[in-house]
N, C-alpha and C positions, 0 to 999 in steps of 0.2 A: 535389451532386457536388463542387462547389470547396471545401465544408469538410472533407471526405479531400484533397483533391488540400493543401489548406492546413495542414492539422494531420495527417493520418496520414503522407505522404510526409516532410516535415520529421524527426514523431518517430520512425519507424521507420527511415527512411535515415542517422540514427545511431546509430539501434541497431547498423544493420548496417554501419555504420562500427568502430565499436567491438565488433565480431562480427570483424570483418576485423583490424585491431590486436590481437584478443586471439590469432588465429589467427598471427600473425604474433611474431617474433623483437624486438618493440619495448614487450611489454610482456609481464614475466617474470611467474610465480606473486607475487613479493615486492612486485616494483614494483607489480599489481594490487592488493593490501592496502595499498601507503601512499597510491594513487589513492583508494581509496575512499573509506580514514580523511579526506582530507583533502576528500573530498566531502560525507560526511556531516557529519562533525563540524564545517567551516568555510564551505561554500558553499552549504548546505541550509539549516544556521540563520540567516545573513543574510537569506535569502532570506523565509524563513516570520517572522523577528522583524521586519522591514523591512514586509512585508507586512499581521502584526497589527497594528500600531500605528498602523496607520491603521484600525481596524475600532473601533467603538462597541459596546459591549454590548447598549446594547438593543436592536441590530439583530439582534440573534444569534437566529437559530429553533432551539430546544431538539428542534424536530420531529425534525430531518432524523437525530440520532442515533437516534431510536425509530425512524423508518421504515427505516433501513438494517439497524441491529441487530436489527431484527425478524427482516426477510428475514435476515439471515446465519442467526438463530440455528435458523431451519424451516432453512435448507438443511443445516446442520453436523448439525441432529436426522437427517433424511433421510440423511443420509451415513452419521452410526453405526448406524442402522437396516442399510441397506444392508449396510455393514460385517460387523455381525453376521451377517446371511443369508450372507456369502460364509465364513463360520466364523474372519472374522479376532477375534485379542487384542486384549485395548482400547486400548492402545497404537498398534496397530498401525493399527482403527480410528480414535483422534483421530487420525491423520497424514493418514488417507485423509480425512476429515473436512476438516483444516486445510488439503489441498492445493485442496480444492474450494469452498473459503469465504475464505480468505486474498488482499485483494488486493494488489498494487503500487503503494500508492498515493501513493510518495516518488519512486523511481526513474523510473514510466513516469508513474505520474498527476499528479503534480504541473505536470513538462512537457509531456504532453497537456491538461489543465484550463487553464494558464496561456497556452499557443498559441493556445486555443480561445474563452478568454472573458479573460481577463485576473486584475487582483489582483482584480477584483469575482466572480469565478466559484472564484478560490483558498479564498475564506472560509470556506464549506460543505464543499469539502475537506479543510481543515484541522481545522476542526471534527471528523468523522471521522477523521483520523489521530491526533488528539488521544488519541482513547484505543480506537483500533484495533487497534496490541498489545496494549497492555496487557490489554484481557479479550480475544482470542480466543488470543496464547500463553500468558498465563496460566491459560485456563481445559486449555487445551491441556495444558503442564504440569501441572497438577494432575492431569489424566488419567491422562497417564503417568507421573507417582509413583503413584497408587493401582495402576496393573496390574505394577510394578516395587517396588513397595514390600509388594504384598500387602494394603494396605490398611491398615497402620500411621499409625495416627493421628497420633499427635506429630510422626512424622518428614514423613508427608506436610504436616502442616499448614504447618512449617519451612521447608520444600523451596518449597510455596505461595508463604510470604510473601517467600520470596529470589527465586522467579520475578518477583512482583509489583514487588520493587522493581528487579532490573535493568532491566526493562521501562520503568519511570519514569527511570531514568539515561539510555535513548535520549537523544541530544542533540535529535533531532526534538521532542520534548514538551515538558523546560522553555523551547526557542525560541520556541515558541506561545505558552505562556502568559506569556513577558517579553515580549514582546510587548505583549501584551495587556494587559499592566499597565503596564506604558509607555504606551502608547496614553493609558491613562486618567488617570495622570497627570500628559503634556502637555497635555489637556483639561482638564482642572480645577485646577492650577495655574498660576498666569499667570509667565510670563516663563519658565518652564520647556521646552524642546524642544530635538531633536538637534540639534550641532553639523553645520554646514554640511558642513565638513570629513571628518566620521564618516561623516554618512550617503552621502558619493561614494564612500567606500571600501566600505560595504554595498552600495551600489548596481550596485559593479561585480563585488564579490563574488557578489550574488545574479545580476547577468543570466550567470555564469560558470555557478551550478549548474543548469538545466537540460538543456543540452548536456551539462557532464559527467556529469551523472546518469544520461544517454541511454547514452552510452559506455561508462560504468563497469556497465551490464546486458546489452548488448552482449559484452563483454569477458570479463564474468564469465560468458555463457551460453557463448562460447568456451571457457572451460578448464575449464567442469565438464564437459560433452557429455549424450549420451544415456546411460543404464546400462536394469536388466532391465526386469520390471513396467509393458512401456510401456503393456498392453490395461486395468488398472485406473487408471495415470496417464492415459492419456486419459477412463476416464468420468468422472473427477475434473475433467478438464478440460471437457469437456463440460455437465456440472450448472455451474462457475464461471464460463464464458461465454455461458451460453444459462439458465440457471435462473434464475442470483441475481438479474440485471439485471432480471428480471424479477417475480420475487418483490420488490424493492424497491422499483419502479417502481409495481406495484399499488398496497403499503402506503401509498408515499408519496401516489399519486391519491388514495384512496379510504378509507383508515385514519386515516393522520395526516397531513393534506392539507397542499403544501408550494408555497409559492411556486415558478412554473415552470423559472427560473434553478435554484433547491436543487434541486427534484427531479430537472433535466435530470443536473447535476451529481455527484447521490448515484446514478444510474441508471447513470453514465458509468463511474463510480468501483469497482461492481459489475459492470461489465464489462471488468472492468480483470484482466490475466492473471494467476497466482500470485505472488507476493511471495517475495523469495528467504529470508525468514525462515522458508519453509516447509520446505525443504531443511537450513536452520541446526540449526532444532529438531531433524531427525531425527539430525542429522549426531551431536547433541551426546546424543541418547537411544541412539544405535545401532538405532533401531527407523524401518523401511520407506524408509531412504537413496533406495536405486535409482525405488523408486515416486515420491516425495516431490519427486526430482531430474526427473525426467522429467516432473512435470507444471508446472513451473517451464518446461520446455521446449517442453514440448508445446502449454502454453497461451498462450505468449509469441508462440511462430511463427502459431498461428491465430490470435490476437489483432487482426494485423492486417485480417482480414478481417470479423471479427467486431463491430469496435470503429468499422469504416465503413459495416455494417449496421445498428450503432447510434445514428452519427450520421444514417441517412438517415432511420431511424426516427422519430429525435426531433425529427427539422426542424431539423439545428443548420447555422445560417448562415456563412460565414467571416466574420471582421472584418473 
């Protein structure tokens, strides 16, 4: 009970800080895009580059991506199944798919992971975000150029590889891996490491982005609101909070067996609410908005409850 009362109260009572502010006359449509920008792009990469460079490679467990990506990729299967039963386009299917499989795991998870365990619990997260856009909007993308392109080959192939590399432009991805190669070599270079001076300014840079990161989802779940499709945005939401945690969890026990910290971590992560890239994509296809939007919503407000059934689950202690 004290690890909700320590990590869920904290992350979620700024969420709804930042729910409240966006509600409010102090943060306009514009002012919430240059908050962001300058969350992601400036307080998030401190954060995670400051973070890797203290990580060793051969600490690194290759597991925890097969065990998560497993479970996503049975549930997103599951999803276009479903999809298809209910007579949706394929389009329209990947969306219901992405909103049920796509986590949060910059915005909410980073500062839940990091409250909860620390830079030692960030690692396996990170690891996952690493290239958790990248294949599930890009495969995303891919999707919906073949049911909007009819199946044009050249053009979707095109369409592909522009998805694939805006994906990689994320500031979040090469933070990690400069990181990481920093990391490696202040270790094996002698005399080489960050200036004294550099690293206070990451240092205050990064304790900045969690909190804003908290807010600026908060804020943003303020000015987008509820729209139609909320009965299929919630089973989307439902499979994303109660499936996947679960189909990963398995994998990671009993498939590709993972140290208890990664898997508590990669379990967490999958229980983690829709990722507002899931609404971007639709926004940017024109296809399942309302649905796509709603469950961004829908799974964020359950989350709370879900996310302390999860820590009860897994035994996780406060610090």
């Amino acid at each position: 009970m004290s690890a909700i009362v320590d990590i869920i109260v904290p992350v979620f009572g700024m969420v709804l800080v930042g729910w409240m502010i966006g509600r409010s006359k102090l943060l306009s449509p514009e002012g919430l895009r240059g908050f962001t920008a300058v969350t992601f792009y400036v307080l998030f990469p401190a954060l995670l580059f400051r973070s890797m460079a203290k990580v060793r490679l051969e600490t690194l467990e290759p597991q925890v991506l097969l065990a998560f990506f497993s479970g996503v990729m049975v549930l997103y299967g599951m999803l276009m199944v479903l999809g298809r039963m209910q007579g949706l386009r394929l389009g329209d299917r990947a969306m219901f798919a992405l909103s049920g499989s796509f986590s949060n795991g910059v915005g909410i998870g980073i500062p839940f992971v990091s409250y909860g365990f620390g830079e030692q619990g960030l690692v396996p997260l990170l690891m996952i975000i690493s290239v958790h856009s990248l294949i599930l909007l890009t495969f995303t993308c891919f999707l919906m150029e073949m049911d909007g392109a009819g199946g044009r080959q050249g053009n979707v192939l095109k369409r592909l590889g522009g998805a694939a590399l805006s994906m990689l432009k994320h500031p979040v991805i090469p933070a990690i891996f400069a990181g990481l190669l920093w990391g490696e070599i202040t270790t094996h270079v002698p005399g080489i490491a960050t200036p004294a001076v550099i690293d206070r300014i990451l240092q205050a840079l990064a304790a900045a982005a969690p909190p804003c990161g908290l807010i600026m989802v908060g804020a943003s779940l303020a000015h987008v609101g509820l729209k139609g499709h909320w009965q299929s945005a919630a089973v989307a939401s439902t499979f994303k909070l109660a499936v996947l945690p679960v189909l990963v969890w398995t994998i990671g026990r009993y498939v590709f067996p993972l140290d208890p910290l990664w898997l508590t971590v990669a379990t967490l992560n999958a229980a983690l609410p829709a990722g507002a890239n899931v609404y971007l994509i639709a926004q940017m296809y024109g296809v399942g908005v309302a649905r796509a939007t709603n469950a961004v919503v829908i799974s964020t407000a359950a989350s709370v409850f879900t996310l302390s059934i999860a820590l009860l689950l897994l035994g996780v202690q406060a610090r």
